[in-house]
C-alpha positions as CSV (number, residue, x, y, z in Angstrom):
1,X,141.1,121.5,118.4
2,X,139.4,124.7,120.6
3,X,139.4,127.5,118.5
4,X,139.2,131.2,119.5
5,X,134.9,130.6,117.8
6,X,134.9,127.9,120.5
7,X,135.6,130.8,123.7
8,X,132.2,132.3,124.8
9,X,132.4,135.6,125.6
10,X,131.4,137.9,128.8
11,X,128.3,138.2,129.4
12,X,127.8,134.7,128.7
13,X,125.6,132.8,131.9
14,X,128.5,129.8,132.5
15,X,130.7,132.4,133.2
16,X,129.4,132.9,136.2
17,X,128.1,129.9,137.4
18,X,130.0,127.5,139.6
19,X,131.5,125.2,137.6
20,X,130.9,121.1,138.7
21,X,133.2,119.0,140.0
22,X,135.1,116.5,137.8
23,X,134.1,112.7,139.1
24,X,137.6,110.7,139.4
25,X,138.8,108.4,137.6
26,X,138.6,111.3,135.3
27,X,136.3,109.9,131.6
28,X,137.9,109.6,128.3
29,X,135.7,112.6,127.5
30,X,137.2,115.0,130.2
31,X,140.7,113.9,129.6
32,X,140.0,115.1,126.0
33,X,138.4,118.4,127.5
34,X,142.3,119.1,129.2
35,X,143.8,118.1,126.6
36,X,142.3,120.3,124.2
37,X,142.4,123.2,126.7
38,X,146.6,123.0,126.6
39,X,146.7,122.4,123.2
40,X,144.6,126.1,123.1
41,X,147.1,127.7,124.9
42,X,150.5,126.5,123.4
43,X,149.5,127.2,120.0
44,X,148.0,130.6,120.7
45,X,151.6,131.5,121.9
46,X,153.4,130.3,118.5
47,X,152.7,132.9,116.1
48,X,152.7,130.2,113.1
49,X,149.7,128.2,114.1
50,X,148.2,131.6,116.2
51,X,148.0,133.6,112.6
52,X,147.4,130.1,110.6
53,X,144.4,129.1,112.9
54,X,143.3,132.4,114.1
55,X,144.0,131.9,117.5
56,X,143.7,134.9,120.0
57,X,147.2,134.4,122.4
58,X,146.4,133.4,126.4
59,X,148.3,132.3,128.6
60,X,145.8,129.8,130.4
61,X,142.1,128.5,129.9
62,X,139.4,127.1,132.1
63,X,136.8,125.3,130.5
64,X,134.0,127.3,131.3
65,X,135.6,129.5,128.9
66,X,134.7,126.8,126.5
67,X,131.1,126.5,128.0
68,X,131.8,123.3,129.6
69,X,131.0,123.9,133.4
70,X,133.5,121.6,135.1
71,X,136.4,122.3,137.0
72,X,139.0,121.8,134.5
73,X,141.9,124.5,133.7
74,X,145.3,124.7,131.5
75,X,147.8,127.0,132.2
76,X,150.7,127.0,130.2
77,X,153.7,129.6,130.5
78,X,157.1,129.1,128.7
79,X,160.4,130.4,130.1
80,X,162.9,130.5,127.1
81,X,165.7,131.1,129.1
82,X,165.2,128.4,131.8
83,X,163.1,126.0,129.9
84,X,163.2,123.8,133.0
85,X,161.1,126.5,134.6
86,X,158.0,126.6,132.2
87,X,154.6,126.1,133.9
88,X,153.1,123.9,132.0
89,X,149.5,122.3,133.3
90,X,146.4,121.2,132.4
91,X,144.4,120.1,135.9
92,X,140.9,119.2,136.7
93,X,139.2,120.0,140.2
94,X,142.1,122.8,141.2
95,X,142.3,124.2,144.5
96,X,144.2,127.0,146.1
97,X,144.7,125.5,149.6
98,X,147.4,127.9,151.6
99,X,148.4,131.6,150.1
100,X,150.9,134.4,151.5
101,X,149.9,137.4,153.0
102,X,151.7,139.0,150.3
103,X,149.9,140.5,146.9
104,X,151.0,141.8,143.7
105,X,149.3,142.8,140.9
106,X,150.2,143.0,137.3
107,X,151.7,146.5,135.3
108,X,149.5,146.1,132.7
109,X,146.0,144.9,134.4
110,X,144.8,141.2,133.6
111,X,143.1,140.7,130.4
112,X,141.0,137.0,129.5
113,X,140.1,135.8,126.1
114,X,136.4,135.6,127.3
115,X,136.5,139.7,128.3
116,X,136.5,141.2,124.7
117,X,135.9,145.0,126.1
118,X,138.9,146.6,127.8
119,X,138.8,146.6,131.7
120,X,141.6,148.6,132.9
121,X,142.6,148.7,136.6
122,X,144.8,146.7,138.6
123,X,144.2,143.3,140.2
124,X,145.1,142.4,143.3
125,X,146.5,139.0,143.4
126,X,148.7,137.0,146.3
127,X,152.0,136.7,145.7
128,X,152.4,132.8,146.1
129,X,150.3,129.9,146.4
130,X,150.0,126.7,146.9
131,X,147.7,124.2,144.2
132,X,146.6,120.7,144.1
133,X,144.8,119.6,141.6
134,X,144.7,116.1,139.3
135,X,146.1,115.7,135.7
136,X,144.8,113.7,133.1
137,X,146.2,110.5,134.5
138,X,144.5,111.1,138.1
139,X,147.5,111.6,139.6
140,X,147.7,114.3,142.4
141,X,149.9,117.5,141.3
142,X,150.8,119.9,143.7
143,X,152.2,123.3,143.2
144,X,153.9,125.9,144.7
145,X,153.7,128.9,142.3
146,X,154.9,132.7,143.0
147,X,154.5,135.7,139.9
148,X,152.6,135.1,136.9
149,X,152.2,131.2,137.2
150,X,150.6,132.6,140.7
151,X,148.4,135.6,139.1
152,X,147.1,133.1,136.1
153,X,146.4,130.2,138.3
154,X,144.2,132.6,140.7
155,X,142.5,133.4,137.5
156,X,141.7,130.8,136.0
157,X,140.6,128.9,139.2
158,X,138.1,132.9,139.4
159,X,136.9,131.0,136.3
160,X,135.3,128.2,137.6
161,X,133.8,130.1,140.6
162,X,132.0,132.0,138.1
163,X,134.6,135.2,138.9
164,X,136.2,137.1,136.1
165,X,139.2,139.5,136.7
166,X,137.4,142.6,136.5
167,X,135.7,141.9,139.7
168,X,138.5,142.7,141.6
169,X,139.4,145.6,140.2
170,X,138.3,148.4,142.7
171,X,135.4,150.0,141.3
172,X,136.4,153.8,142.7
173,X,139.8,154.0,141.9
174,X,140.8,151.0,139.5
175,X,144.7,152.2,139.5
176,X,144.6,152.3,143.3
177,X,146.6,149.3,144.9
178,X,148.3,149.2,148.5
179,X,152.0,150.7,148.6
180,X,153.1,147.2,149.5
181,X,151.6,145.3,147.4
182,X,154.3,144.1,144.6
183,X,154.3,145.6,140.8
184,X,155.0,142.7,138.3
């Protein structure tokens, strides 16, 4: 299983190269690879295995975060009181392919497991998207996501463009965002 050891961190060179494309029918090897990067994400989030194997929380994880430069991400965010609407992926060779002209941007800023120092500002997200991408079993998935399944998809997909979060913060004035764009 990843481990928080196994995350590089910033300024590591694979995080900001391009990541390569993952060849369909998707290898044993790389299935593992997704695999591994959900299992990362759903036991950082239960406090029991997080504490037990010293797991820093995230809600998502892109393998260049594991210094494997392919196009490979897991996202996984539960909903408690509407299990049925948990966002729960792990996709190789993602692709945003329509957004809105809406953005929103999160309260808090964005944070990443590979960025150890703190980089405060706001990031300017879209609102909703729209994803295809391939899961482990090469079939096609496509999503429509809106909120924080939106903001950590565009992240993670940053990820294998070699983009981290803090580039879109705006250098001048990081708390500075567009009166329409939409708090979360």
């Amino acid at each position: 299983m990843i481990t928080t050891k196994d995350i590089i961190i910033d300024p590591h060179e694979t995080l900001r190269k391009r990541a390569e494309e993952v060849k369909s029918p998707i290898s044993d090897e790389d299935k593992e690879i997704l695999r591994s990067l959900l299992e990362y994400v759903i036991a950082s989030q239960d406090d029991e295995k997080a504490e037990e194997l010293g797991l820093k929380p995230g809600i998502g994880l892109a393998a260049p975060q594991i210094n494997v430069s392919k196009r490979m991400i897991a996202v996984h965010i539960p909903d408690e009181e509407n299990p049925e609407y948990t966002v729960s992926y792990a996709l190789y060779n993602p692709k945003i392919i329509s957004n809105s002209a809406a953005k929103c941007y999160l309260a808090g800023g964005e944070g990443c497991l590979s960025v150890e120092e703190e980089k405060k500002g706001y990031v300017p997200r879209y609102s909703k998207i729209k994803v295809i991408g391939y899961d482990e079993n090469d079939e096609k998935v496509t999503l429509v996501l809106t909120d924080l399944p939106a903001i950590c998809f565009q992240h993670e997909i940053d990820h294998l463009n070699g983009i981290m979060f803090y580039d879109h913060i705006n250098k001048d004035n990081p708390f500075d965002v567009p009166e329409e764009y939409e708090r979360l």
